[in-house]
C-alpha positions, 0 to 999 in steps of 0.5 A, spaced: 119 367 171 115 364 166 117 357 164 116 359 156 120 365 157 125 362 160 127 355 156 127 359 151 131 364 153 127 370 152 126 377 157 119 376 159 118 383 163 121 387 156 116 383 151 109 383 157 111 390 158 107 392 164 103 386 166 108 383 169 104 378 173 104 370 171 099 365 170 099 358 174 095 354 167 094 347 167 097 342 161 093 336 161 095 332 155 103 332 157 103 326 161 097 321 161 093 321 169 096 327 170 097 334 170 103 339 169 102 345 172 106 352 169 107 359 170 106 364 164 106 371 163 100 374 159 102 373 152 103 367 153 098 366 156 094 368 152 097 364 147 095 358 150 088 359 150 088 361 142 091 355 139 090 350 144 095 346 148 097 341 143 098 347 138 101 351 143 107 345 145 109 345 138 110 352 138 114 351 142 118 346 143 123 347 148 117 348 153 114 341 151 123 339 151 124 342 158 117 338 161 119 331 159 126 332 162 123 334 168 117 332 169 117 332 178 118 340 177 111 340 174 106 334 176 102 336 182 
């Protein structure tokens, strides 16, 4: 499931339709000297790429919330 939808509470597979596939991103301005690494469906995947990663974390919050809690899910 991807990790917006599913801190936000939202059915993925109603709002992406068929493109159902996740997307492994890369987030590279959440902890300094590393990478997280998320899964995203396609239109949030989408989203990233147009906003940017810092517009996209303050888009949604209780994605950037859900990462600094648990930060060991998504370091390499």
């Amino acid at each position: 499931m991807c990790d917006v939808c599913s801190a936000e509470g939202i059915d993925f597979k109603f709002v992406n339709g068929p493109k159902d596939k996740l997307h492994n991103c890369k987030l590279f301005r959440v902890y300094i000297g590393q990478i997280a690494r998320v899964k995203l469906c396609h239109l949030h995947d989408i989203q990233l790429f147009s906003m940017g990663e810092n517009r996209f974390l303050k888009e949604h919050l209780c994605l950037a919330q859900l990462l600094s809690s648990q930060k060991s899910t998504f370091v390499d």
